[in-house]
C-alpha positions in Angstrom: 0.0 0.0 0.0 2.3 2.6 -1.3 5.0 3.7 1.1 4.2 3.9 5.0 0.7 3.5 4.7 0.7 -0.7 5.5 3.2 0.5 8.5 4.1 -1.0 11.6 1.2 0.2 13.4 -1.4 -1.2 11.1 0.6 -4.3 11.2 0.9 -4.9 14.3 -3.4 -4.2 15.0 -3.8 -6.8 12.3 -1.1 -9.5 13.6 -2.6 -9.2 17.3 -6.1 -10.2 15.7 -4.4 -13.5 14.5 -4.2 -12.6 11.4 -0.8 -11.8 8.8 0.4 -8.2 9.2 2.4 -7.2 6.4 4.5 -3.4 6.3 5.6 -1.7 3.2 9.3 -2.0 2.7 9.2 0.6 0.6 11.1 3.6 1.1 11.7 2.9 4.8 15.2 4.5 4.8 14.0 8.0 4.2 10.6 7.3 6.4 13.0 6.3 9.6 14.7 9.5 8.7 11.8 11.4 8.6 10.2 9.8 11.7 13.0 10.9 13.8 13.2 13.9 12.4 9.5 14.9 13.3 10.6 13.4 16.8 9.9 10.1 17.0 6.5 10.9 18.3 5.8 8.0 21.7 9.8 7.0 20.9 8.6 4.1 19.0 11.1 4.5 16.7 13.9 4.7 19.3 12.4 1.7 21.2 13.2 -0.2 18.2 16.7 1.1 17.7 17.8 0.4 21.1 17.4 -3.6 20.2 19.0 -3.5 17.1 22.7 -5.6 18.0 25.0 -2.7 16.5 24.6 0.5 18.5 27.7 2.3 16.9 25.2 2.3 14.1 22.4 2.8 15.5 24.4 6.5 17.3 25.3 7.7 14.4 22.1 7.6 12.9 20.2 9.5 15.6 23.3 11.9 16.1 22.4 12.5 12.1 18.9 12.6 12.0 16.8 12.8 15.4 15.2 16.3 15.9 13.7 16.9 19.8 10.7 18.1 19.6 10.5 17.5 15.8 11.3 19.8 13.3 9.9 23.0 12.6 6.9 22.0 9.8 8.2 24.4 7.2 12.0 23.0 7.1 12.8 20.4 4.7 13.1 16.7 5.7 17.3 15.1 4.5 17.3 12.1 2.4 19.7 9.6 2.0 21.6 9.7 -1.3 20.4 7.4 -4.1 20.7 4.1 -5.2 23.2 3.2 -7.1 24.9 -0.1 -8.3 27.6 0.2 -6.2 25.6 1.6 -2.8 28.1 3.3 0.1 27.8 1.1 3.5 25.9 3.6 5.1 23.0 3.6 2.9 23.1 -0.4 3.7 23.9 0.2 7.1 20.6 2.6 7.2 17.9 0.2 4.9 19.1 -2.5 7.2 18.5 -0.7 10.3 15.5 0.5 8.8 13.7 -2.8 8.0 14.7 -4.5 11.5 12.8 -1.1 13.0 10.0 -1.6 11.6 9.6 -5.7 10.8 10.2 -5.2 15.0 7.9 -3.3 16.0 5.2 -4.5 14.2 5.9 -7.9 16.3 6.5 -6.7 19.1 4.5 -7.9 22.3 2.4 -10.6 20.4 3.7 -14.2 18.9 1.5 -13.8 15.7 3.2 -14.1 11.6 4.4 -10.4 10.2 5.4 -10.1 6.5 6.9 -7.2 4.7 5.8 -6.4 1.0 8.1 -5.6 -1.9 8.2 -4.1 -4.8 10.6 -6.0 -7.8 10.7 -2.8 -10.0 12.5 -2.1 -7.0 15.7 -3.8 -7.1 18.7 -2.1 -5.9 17.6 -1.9 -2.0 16.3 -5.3 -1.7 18.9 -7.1 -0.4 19.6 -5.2 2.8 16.0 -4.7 3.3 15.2 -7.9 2.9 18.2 -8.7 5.6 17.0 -5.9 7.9 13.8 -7.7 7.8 15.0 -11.3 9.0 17.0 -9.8 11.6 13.8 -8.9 13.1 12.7 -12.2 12.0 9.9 -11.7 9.3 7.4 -14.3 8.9 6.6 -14.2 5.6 8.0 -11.7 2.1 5.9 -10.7 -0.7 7.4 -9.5 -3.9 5.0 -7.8 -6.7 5.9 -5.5 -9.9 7.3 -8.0 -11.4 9.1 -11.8 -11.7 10.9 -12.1 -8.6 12.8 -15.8 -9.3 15.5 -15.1 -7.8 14.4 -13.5 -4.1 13.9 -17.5 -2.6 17.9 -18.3 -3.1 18.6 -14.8 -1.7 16.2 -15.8 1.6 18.2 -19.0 2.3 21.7 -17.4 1.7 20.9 -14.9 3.8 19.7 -17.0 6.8 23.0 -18.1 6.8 24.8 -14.5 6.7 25.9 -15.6 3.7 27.1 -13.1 0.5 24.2 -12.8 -2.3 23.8 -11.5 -5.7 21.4 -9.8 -7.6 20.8 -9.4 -11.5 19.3 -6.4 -12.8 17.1 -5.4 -15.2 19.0 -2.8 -17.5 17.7 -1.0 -20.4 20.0 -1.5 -23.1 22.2 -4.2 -22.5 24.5 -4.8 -25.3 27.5 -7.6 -25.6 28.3 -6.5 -21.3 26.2 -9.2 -20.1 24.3 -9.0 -17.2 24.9 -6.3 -14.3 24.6 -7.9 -10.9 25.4 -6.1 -7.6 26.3 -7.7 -4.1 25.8 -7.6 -1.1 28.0 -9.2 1.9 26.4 -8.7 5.5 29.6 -9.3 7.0 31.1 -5.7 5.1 28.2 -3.8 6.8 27.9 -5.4 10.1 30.9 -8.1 11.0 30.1 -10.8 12.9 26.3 -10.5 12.8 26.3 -14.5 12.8 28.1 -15.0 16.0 25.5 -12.1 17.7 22.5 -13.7 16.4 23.1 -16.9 15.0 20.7 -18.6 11.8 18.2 -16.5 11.1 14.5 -18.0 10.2 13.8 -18.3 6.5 10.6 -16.6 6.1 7.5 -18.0 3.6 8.0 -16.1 0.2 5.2 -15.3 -1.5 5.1 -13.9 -5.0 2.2 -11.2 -6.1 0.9 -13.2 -9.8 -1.9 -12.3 -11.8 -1.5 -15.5 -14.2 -0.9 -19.2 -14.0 1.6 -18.9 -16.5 3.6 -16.5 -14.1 2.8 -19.1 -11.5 4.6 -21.9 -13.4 7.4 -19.8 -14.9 8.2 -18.9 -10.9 8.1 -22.7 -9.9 10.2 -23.7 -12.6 12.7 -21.0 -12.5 13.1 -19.2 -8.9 16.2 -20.0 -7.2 14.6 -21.5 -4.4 11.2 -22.7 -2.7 8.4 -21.0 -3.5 6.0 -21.2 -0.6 2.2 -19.9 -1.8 1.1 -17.1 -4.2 -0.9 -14.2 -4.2 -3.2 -13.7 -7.4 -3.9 -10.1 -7.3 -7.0 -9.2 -10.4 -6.4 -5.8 -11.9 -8.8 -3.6 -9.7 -6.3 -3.8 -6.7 -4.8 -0.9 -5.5 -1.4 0.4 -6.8 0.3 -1.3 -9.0 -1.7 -4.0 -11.1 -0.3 -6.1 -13.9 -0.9 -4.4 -17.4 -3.2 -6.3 -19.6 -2.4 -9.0 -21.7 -1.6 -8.7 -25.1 -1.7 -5.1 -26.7 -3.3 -2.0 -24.4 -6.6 -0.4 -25.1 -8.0 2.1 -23.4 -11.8 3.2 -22.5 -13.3 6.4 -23.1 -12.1 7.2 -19.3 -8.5 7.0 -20.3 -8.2 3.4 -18.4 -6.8 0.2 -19.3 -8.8 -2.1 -20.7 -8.8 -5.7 -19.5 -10.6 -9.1 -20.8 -11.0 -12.9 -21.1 -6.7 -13.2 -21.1 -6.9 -11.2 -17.8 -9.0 -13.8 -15.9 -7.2 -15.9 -13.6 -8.3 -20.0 -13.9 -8.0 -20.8 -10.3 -8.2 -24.5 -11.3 -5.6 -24.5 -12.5 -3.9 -22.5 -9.6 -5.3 -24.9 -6.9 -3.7 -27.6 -8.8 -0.2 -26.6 -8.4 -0.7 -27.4 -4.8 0.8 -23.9 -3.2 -1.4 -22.4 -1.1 -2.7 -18.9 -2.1 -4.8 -15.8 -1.4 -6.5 -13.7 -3.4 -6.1 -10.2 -3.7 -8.1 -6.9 -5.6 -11.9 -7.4 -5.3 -12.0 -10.0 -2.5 -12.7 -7.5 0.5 -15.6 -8.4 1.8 -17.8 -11.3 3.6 -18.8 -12.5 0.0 -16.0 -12.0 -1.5 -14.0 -14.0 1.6 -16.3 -17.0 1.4 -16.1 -17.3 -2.5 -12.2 -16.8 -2.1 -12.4 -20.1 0.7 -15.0 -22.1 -1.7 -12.0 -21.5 -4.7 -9.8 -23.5 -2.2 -7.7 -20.4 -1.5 -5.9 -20.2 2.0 -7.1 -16.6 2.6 -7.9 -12.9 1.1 -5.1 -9.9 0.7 -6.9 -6.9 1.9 -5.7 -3.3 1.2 -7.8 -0.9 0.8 -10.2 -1.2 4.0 -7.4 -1.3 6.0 -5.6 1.8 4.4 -8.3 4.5 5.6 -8.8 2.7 9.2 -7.3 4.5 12.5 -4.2 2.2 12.6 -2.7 3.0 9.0 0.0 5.1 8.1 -2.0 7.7 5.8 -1.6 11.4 6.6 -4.7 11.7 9.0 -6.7 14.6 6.9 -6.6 12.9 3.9 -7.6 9.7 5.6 -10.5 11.5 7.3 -11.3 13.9 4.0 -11.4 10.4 2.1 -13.6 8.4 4.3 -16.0 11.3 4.3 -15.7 11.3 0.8 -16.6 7.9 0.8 -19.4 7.9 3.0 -21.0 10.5 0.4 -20.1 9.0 -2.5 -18.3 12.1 -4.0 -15.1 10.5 -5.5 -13.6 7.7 -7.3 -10.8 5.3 -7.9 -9.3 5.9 -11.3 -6.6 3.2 -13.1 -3.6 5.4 -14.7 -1.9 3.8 -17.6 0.9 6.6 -17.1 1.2 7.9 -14.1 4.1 5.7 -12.7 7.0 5.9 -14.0 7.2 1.8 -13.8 4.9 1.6 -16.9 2.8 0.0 -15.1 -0.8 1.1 -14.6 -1.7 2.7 -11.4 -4.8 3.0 -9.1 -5.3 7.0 -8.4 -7.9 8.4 -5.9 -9.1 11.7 -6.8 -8.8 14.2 -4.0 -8.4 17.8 -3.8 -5.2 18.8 -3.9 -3.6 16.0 -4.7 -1.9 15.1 -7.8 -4.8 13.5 -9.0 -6.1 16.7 -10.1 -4.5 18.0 -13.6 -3.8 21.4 -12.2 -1.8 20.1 -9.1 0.2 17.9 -12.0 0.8 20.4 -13.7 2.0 23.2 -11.2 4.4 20.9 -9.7 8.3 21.5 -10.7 9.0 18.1 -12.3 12.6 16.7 -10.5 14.1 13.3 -8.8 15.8 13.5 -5.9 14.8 10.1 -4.1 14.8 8.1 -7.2 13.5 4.7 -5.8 11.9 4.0 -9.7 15.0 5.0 -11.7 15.6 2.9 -14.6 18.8 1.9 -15.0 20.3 1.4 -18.6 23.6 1.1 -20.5 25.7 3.6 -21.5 28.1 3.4 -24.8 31.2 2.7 -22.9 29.7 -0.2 -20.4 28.6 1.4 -17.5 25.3 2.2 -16.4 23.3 5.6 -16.4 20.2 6.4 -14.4 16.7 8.0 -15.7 13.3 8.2 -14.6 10.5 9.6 -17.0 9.1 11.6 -14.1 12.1 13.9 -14.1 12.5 17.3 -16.0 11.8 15.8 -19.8 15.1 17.8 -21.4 17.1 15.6 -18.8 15.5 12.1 -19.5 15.6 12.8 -23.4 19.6 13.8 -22.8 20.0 10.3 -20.7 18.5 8.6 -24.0 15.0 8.2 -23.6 11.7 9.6 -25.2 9.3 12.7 -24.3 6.6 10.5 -25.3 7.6 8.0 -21.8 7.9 11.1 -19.8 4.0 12.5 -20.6 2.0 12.6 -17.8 4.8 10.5 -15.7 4.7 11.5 -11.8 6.7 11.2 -8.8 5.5 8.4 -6.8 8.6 8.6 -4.5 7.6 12.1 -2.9 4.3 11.8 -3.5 3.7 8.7 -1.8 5.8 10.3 1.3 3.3 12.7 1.2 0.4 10.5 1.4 2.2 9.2 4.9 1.8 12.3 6.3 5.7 13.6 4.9 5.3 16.0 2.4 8.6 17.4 1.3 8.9 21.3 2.0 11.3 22.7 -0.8 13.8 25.7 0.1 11.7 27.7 -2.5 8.6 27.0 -0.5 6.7 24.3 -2.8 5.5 21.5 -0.9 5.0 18.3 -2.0 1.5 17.4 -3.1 0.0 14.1 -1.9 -1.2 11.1 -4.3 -3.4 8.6 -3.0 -3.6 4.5 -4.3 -6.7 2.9 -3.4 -8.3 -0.5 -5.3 -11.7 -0.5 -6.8 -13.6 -1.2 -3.4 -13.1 2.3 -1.9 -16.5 2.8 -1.8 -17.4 -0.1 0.4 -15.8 2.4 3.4 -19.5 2.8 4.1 -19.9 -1.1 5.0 -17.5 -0.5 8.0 -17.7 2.7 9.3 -20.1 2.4 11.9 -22.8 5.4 12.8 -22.2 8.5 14.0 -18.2 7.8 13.9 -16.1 9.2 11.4 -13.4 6.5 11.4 -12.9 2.9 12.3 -10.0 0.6 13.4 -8.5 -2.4 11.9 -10.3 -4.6 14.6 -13.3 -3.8 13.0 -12.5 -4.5 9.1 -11.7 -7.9 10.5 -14.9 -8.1 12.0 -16.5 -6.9 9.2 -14.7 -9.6 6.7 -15.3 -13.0 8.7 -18.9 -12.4 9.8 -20.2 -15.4 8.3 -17.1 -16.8 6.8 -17.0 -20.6 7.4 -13.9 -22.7 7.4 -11.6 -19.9 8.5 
């Protein structure tokens, strides 16, 4: 659910109901910074830090970052410098630290499974944020955006604080051959075995939207795949393009047909276990999901507007409202992200989901968490995203026609959590909301006379009636 909104704290209220918790590992680095930087509101945050097993570390973060009291609301917030192939230590050192934070506190007092989402378009930080997950011993990792074969043989390697690789996808490659980067735990933090010993493999389970993407993962990961999640295209954030070539409708929105639906036959004969995802929210749609021999449902979008969730707290209320009226929508955007995937937008005002706000923003990349990464003339590798200034991404080789009507889901998703970017000029980061096709069942939960709910209640709400769970 974008970055921060699927945080600890909605984790957590969903693990202690017996239930799987999952967090966003996405952009956690700069959301620890920011969280300390706001001041680590109930020292949650510090809590966390205070257990990780290399303090040295853990000091010169908060002697970098930690504002008492919080910052004042107009100054900017620092980020870490970008990823790169060839990372420093202290941007490992920090995604590690960043994952254990918040992997541990959304397990903390309460023996129940956690998992922590990823994204595969997101490649370069996922090996220390995997890490930084385990040593907080995650239960279970789901990858989307993508084929993720080769995140099982990274799991088991790193159990073992053993060295892994990872091959990238770069535009471009020529007679180079593949680009891999590394990743040795020992260089960032030396003997982390001896401190901690083995650490638990956690279940991985790949986001699919087709059995043939279910077979090609069996067949080809590096390691065991435990279950699948088959996510239909009216999910929230990212969904799987259509098959074959695009159409749109007279809305602008993809189009999606007979190819697009998922035989679940077919699934349940692999004999993984798997949940369904985009559509499934609700008593119904729980009991149908069961009946299909599925294990469970992925919920997002209930839980991403309830009390617990990381979502800046007036859009979150301005959005349930919204909701409870009927006055706004969910809208798929085949251009938006600069993935090329198509992306769930809620409309809101003020938010880049209106065409004024898109258009009145100063288009840059300074977080650069959906770079592309391609191949330059002598061998090396360049970075370009088609959300950044268009003169720049045509100079770094690509088109203006990719760049139209890109935006910039890094900041704009921070601002969604509540940590909208203040520039030096005084522009502030406008917010952009993800939400799948069953916003507008907010009414079914929220409860009269009570503007909100908690996450305690979307549970109740989802196995009234369910049998067999």
């Amino acid at each position: 659910m974008g970055i921060a909104i699927s945080s600890w704290t909605l984790a957590k209220a969903v693990a202690e109901q017996g239930h799987l918790g999952v967090v966003s590992s996405a952009g956690l680095g700069n959301i620890l910074i920011s969280r300390l930087m706001d001041g680590d509101t109930g020292g949650h945050t510090r809590r966390a830090l205070s257990c990780f097993p290399f303090q040295e570390s853990v000091k010169r973060i908060l002697d970098k970052y930690y504002v008492a009291g919080g910052k004042a609301s107009n100054q900017s917030y620092k980020r870490h410098s970008m990823w790169t192939i060839k990372p420093s230590k202290t941007l490992d050192e920090l995604t590690i630290i960043a994952n254990f934070v918040e992997v541990f506190l959304a397990k903390e007092e309460h023996g129940n499974p956690v998992g922590i989402n990823l994204l595969e378009k997101v490649q370069l930080p996922t090996m220390s944020s995997l890490y930084g997950a385990m040593l907080a011993g995650v239960d279970f990792v789901i990858v989307g955006a993508g084929i993720p074969t080769q995140i099982p043989g990274i799991l088991d390697k790193l159990a073992e604080h053993q060295e892994v690789s990872y091959r990238l996808d770069v535009m471009g490659v020529g007679t180079n051959g593949d680009y891999i980067v590394h990743f040795n735990p020992e260089n960032v933090f030396p003997d982390m075995l001896e401190k901690t010993g083995k650490l638990k493999r956690p279940n991985f389970l790949p986001i699919i939207s087709s059995v043939v993407l279910a077979l090609a993962l069996i067949k080809r990961a590096t390691g065991k795949v435990d279950g699948f999640v088959i996510e239909t295209p009216i999910a929230g954030g990212h969904n799987a393009p259509p098959r074959g070539r695009l159409n749109l409708d007279e809305n602008g929105e993809p189009i999606y047909g007979k190819k697009d639906v998922i035989d679940l036959e077919k699934i349940k004969k692999l004999g993984l276990p798997f949940w369904l995802a985009g559509g499934y929210g609700t008593p119904e749609g729980l009991q149908k999901a069961l009946e299909a021999g599925a294990t469970g449902i992925q919920v997002g979008t209930m839980f991403a507007y309830c009390n617990e969730s990381g979502m800046d707290k007036q859009a979150k209320k301005s959005l349930v409202q919204k909701s409870l009226n009927g006055s706004t929508s969910v809208r798929t955007d085949p251009v938006v992200s600069p993935t090329g995937f198509p992306f769930k937008v809620v409309e809101l005002e003020g938010s880049l989901s209106e065409e004024e706000v898109y258009q009145a923003r100063p288009r840059l990349c300074d977080i650069g968490y959906l770079r592309h990464i391609y191949e330059l003339e002598n061998g090396k590798v360049g970075y370009r995203c088609p959300a950044e200034p268009v003169d720049h991404y045509v100079k770094k080789g690509g088109t203006s026609e990719d760049a139209e009507q890109r935006g910039c889901l890094c900041n704009n998703l921070m601002a969604a959590a509540g940590f909208s970017q203040h520039r030096k000029d005084g522009y502030v980061e406008p917010a952009l909301i993800t939400s799948g096709d069953r916003f507008s069942d907010l009414p079914l939960i929220v409860k009269p006379n009570q503007s909100g709910y908690s996450a305690k209640d979307v549970i109740e709400y989802l196995t009234n009636g369910a049998t067999d769970f």
